[in-house]
N, C-alpha and C positions, 0 to 999 in steps of 0.2 A: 504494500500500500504506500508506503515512505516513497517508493521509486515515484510511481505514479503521479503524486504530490511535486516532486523535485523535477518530474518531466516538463510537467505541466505549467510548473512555474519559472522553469527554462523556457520553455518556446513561448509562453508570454512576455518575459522580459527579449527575448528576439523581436516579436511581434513589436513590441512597445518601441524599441532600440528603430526598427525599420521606421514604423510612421515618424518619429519624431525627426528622421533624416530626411521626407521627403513634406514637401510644402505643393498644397494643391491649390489650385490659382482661386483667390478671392478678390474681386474687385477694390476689397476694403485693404486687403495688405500689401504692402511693400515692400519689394526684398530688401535686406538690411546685409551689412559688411559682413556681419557674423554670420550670415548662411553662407557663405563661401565658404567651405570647410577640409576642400581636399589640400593633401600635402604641398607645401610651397613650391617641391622640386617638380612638380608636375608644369608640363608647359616649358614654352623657352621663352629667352630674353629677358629684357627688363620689364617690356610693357604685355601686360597677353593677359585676356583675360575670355573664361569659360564658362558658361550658364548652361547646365545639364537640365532642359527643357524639354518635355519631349510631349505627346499628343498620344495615347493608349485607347483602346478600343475593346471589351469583351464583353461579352453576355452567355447566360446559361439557362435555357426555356428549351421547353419540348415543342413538336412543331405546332399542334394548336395553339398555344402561346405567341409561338413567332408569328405564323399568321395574322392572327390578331393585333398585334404591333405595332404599332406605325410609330411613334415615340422612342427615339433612341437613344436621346441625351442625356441621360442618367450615366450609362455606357462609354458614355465620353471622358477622357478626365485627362488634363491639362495640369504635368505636375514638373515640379523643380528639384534635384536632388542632390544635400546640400555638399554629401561626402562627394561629389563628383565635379562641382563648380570650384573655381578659384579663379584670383584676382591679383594679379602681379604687377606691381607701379612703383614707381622710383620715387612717389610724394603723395602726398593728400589729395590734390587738387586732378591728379591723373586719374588716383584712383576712386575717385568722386564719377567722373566723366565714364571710367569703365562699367561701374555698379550703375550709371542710370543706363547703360548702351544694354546692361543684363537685363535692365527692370523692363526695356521694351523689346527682346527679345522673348524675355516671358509673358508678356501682352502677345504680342506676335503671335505666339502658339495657341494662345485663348482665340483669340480672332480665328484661327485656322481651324482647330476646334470647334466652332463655331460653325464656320463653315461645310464642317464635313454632318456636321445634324444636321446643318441646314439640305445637302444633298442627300444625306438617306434618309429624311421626311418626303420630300417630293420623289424620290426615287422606289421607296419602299412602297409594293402592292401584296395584296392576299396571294398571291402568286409566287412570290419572288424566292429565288433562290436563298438557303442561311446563310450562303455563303459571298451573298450581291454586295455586301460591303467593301470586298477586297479591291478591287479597280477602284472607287471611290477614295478607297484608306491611299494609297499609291498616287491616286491625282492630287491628292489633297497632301501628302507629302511633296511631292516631285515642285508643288506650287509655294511649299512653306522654305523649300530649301531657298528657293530661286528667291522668293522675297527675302530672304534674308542674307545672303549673300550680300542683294542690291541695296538693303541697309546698310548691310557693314562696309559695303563701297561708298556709298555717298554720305556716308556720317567719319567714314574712317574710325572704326569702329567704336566711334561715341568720343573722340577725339574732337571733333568736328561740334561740339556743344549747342550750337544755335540750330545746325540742321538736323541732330539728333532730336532737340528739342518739336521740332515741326515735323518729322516724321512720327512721333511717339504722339501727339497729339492728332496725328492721321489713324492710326492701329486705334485707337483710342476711340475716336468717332466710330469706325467703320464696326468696331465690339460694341457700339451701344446701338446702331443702324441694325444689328444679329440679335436685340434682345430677347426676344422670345428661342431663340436658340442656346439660352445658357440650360446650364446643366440641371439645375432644376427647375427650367419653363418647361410647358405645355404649348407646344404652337399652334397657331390656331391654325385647322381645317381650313381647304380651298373650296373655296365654292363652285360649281362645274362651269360656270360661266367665265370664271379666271383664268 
């Protein structure tokens, strides 16, 4: 019985140890300096800096379930994880410029997140294949890398402070223009005439 106990309350402090490393996107927070968490050595240079952001997708229903469906944004989740980010800068002031260039990289991935409920709402029929997400998940990736690449060209990767600023203020609009696509909205039904 002792083992059991001592299992149990191993794979809970796992459990606990995992969530508190990873941060799931809230409109209301901000990443801070201290979620940077991975070892200094990682990364080169002086200036370099990583936001471990990433856009996940699962669900487990039997196919009546699925069928019935149409809502998948629960399924969505938009997370940051903090042992795999770091922030490398020769000063404050660099490393001020790199942490906002994270903060709207991780907006970024809400938006695209967004996006991708937004395509398997209109996408998803009583018909459709479990597996009709996959081309969707891939578009919606192949679209998230490209814009972000194009950020960190034209902001120089938040180096560029004023145009970082005017781009994060664009991701920003275009996540509130997707609101019914967050993770706990309900979107509303098209009408057949739309």
């Amino acid at each position: 019985m002792k083992i059991i106990v001592y299992l149990f309350a191993y794979l809970l402090s796992i459990t606990f140890a995992t969530s508190q490393n990873v941060i799931e996107w809230n409109s209301e927070y901000q990443l801070q300096d201290s979620d940077f968490q991975a070892s200094r050595h990682i990364g080169g240079g002086n200036i370099s800096v990583y936001a471990a952001c990433s856009v996940g997708f699962g669900y487990q229903m039997n196919g009546y379930q699925f069928m019935f469906t149409k809502n998948f944004n629960s399924k969505v989740n938009t997370t940051f994880t903090k042992n795999a980010s770091y922030i490398i800068a020769a000063d404050t002031i660099t490393r001020n410029k790199l942490l906002n260039f994270a903060r709207a990289e991780f907006d970024l991935s809400e938006l695209f997140a967004r996006k991708f409920r937004q395509l398997m709402f209109e996408k998803k029929n009583a018909f459709s294949d479990p597996n009709f997400y996959q081309k969707l998940y891939e578009q919606i990736q192949t679209e998230m890398v490209a814009r972000n690449s194009q950020l960190s060209l034209d902001t120089n990767a938040g180096l560029a402070d004023l145009r970082l600023k005017e781009q994060h203020e664009k991701i920003r609009a275009e996540i509130d223009a997707l609101a019914e696509f967050c993770k706990e909205c309900k979107p509303k039904k098209k009408k057949k005439d739309d």
